[in-house]
N, CA, C and O atoms as a MOPAC input file, in Angstrom:
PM7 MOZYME 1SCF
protein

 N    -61.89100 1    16.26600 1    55.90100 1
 C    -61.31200 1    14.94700 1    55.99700 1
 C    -60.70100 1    14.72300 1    57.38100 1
 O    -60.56400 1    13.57800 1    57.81100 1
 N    -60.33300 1    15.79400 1    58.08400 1
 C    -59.86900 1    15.88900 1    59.62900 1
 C    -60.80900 1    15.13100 1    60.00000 1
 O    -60.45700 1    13.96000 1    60.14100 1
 N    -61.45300 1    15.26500 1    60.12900 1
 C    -62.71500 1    15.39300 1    61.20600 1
 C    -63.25900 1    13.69100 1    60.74300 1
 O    -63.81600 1    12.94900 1    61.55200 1
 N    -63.00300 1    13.35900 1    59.51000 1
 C    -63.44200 1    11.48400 1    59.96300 1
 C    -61.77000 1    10.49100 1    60.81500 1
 O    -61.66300 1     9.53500 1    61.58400 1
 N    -60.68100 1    11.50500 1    60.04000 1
 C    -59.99000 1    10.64500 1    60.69100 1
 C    -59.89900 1    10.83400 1    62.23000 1
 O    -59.61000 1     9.77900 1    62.79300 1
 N    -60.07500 1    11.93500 1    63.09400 1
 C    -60.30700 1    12.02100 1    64.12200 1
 C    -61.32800 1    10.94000 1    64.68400 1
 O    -61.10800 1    10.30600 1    65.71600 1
 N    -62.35500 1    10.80700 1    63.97900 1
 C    -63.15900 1     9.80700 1    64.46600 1
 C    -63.10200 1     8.47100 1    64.59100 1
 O    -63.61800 1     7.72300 1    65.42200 1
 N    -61.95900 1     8.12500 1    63.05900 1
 C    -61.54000 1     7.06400 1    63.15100 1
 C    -60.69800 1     6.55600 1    64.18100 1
 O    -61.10200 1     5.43100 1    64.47400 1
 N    -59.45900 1     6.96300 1    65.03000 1
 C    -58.58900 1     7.37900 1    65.55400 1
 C    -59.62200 1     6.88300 1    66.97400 1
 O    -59.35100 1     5.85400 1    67.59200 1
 N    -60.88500 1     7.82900 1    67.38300 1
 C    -61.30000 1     7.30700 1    68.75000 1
 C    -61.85300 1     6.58000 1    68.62400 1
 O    -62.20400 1     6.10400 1    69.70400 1
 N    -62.41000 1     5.86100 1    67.41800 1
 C    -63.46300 1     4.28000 1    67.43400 1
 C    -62.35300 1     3.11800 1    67.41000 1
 O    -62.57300 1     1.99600 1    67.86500 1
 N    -61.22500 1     3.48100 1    66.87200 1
 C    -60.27600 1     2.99300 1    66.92900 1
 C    -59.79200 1     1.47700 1    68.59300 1
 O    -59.43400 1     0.32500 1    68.84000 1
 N    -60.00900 1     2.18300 1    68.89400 1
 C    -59.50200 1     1.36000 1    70.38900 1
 C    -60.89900 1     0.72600 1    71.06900 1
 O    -60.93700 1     0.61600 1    72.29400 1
 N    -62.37700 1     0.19100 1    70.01900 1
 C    -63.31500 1    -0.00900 1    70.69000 1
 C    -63.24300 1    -1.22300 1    69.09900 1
 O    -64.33300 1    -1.63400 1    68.70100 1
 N    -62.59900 1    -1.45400 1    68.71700 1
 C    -62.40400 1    -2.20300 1    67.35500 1
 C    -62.25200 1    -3.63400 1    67.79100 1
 O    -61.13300 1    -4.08100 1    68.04400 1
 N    -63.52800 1    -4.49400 1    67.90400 1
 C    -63.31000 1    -5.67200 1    67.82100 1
 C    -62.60500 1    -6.64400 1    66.72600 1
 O    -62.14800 1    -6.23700 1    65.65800 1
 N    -62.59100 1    -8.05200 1    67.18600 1
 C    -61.34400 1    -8.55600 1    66.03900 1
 C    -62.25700 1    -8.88700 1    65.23000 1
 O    -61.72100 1    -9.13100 1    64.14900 1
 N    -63.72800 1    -9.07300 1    65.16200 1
 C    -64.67000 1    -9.10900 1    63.81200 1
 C    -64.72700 1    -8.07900 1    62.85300 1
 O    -64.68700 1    -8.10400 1    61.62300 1
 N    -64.87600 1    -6.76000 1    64.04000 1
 C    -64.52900 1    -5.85900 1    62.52100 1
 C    -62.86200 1    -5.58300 1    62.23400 1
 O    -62.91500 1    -4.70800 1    61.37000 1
 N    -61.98900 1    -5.74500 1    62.38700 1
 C    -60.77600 1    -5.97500 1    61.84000 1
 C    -60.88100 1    -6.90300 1    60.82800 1
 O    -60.80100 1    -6.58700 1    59.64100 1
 N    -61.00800 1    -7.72300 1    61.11400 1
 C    -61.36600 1    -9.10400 1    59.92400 1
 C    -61.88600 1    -8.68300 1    58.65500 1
 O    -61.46900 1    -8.98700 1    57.53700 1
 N    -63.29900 1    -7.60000 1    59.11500 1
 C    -64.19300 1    -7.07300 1    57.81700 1
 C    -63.28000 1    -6.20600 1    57.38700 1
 O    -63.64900 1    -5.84300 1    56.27000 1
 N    -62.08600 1    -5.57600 1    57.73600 1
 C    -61.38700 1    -4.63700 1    57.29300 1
 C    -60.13300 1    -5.13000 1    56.39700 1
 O    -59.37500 1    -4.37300 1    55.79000 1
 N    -60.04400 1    -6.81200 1    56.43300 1
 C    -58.97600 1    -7.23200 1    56.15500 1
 C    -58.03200 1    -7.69000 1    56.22800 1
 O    -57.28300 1    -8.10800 1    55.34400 1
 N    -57.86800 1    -7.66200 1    58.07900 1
 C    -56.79500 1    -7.76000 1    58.88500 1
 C    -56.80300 1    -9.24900 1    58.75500 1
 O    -57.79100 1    -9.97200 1    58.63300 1
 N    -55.05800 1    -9.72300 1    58.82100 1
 C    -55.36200 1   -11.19700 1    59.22000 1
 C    -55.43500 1   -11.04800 1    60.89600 1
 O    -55.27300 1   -10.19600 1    61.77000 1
 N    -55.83600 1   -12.64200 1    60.72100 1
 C    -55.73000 1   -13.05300 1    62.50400 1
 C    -54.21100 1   -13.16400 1    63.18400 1
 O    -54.15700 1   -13.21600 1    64.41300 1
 N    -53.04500 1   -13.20000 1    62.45200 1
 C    -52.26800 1   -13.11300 1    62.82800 1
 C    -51.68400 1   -11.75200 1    62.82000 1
 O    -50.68100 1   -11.61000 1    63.51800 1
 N    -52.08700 1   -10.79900 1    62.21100 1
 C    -51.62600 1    -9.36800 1    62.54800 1
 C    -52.78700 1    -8.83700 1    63.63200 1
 O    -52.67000 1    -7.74600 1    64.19100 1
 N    -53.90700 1    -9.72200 1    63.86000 1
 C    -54.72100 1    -9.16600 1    65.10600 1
 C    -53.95200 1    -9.58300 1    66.54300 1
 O    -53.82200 1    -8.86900 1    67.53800 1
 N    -53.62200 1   -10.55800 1    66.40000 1
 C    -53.28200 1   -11.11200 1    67.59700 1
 C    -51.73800 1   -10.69000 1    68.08600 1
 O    -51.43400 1   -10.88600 1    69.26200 1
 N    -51.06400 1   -10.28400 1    67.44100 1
 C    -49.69300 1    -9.32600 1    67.36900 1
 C    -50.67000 1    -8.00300 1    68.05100 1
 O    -50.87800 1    -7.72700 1    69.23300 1
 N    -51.01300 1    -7.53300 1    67.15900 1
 C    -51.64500 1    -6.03200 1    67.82100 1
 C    -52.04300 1    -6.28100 1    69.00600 1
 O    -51.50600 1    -5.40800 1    69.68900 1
 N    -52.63900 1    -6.92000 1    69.65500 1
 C    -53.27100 1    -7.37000 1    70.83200 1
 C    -52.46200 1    -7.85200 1    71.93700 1
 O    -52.85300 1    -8.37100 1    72.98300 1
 N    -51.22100 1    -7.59400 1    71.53700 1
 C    -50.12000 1    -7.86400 1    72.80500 1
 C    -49.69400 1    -6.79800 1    72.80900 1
 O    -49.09400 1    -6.65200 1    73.87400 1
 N    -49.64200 1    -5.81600 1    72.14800 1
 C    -48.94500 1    -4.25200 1    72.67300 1
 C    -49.91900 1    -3.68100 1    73.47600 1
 O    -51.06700 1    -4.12600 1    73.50400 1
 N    -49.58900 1    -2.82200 1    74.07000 1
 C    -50.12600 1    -1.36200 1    74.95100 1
 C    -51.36300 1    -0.95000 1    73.89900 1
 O    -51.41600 1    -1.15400 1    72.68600 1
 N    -52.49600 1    -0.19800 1    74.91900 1
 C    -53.47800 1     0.21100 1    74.21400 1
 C    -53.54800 1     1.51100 1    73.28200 1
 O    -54.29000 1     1.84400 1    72.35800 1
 N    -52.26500 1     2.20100 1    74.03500 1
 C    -52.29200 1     3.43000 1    72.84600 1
 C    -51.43400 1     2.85500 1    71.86000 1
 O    -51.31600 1     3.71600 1    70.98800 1
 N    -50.82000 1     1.91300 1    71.57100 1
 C    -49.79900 1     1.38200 1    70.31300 1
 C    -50.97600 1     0.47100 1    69.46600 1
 O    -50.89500 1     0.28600 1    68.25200 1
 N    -51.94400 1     0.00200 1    70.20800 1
 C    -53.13000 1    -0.94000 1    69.57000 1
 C    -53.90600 1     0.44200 1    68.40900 1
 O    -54.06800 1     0.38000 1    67.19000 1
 N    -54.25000 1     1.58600 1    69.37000 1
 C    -55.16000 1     2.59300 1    68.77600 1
 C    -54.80500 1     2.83200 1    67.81900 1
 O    -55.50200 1     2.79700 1    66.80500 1
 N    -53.19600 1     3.25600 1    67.87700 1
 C    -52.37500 1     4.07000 1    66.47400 1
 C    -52.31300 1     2.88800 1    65.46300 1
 O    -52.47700 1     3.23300 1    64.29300 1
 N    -52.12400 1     1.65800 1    65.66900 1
 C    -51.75100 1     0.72300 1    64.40100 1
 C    -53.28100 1     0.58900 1    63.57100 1
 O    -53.38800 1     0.54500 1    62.34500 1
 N    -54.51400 1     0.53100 1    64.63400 1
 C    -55.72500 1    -0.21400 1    64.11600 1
 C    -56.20000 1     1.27300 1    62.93800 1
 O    -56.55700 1     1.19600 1    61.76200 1
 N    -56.00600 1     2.66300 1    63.90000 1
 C    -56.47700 1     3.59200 1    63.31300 1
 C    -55.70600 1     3.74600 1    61.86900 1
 O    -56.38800 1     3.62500 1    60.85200 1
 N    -54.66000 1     3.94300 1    61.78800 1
 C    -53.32100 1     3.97100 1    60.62800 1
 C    -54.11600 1     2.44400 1    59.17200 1
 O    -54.21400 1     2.54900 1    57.94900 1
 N    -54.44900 1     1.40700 1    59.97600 1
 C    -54.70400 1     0.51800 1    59.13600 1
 C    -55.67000 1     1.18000 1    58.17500 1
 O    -55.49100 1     1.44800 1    56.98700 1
 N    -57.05800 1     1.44900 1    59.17500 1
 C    -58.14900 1     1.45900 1    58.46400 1
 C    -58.06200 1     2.72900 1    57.63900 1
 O    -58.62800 1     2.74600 1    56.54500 1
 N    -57.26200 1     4.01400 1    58.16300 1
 C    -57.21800 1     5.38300 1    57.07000 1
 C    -56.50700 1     4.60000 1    55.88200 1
 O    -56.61800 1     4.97600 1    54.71600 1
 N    -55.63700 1     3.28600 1    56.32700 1
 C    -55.30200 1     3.14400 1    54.80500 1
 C    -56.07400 1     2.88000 1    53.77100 1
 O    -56.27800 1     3.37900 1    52.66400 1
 N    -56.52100 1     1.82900 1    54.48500 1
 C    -57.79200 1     1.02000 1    53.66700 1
 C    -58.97100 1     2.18000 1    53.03100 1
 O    -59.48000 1     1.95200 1    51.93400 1
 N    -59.39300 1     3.58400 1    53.92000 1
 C    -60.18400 1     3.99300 1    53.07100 1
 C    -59.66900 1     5.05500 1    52.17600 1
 O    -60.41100 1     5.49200 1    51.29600 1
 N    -58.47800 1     5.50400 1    52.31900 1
 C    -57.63200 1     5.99200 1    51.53600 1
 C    -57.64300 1     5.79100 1    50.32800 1
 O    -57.67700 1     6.73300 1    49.53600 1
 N    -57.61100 1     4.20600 1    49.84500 1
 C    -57.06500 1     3.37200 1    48.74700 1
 C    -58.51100 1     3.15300 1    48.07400 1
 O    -58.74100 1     2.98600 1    46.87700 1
 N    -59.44400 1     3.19600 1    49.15900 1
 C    -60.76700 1     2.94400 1    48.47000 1
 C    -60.95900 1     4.20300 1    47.57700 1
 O    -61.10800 1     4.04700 1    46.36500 1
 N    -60.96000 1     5.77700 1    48.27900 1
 C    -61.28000 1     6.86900 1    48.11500 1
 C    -60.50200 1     7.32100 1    46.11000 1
 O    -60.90500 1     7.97000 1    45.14400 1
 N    -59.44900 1     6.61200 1    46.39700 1
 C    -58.71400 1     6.98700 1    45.02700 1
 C    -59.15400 1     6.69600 1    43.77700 1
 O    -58.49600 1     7.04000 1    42.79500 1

């Protein structure tokens, strides 16, 4: 399980706001994310989506 979230984590910061959207995100929590620093963008987008497949996985 390391080893996808690692992956998730570096696709992370190449995450357009279309696939955020497919992930759930609103446009107003995209556009918040998108004013911080790029390593604070990586950690929130990556953190989102382990949630999301987390919750799926259960």
């Amino acid at each position: 399980m390391r080893r996808y979230q690692t992956a998730i984590r570096r696709r992370a910061g190449e995450a357009t706001d279309d696939q955020l959207r497919a992930y759930g995100m609103s446009n107003h929590e995209i556009m918040r994310i998108r004013t911080l620093p790029r390593e604070e963008q990586v950690e929130i987008i990556a953190d989102y989506v382990l949630d999301r497949v987390f919750r799926i996985l259960r």
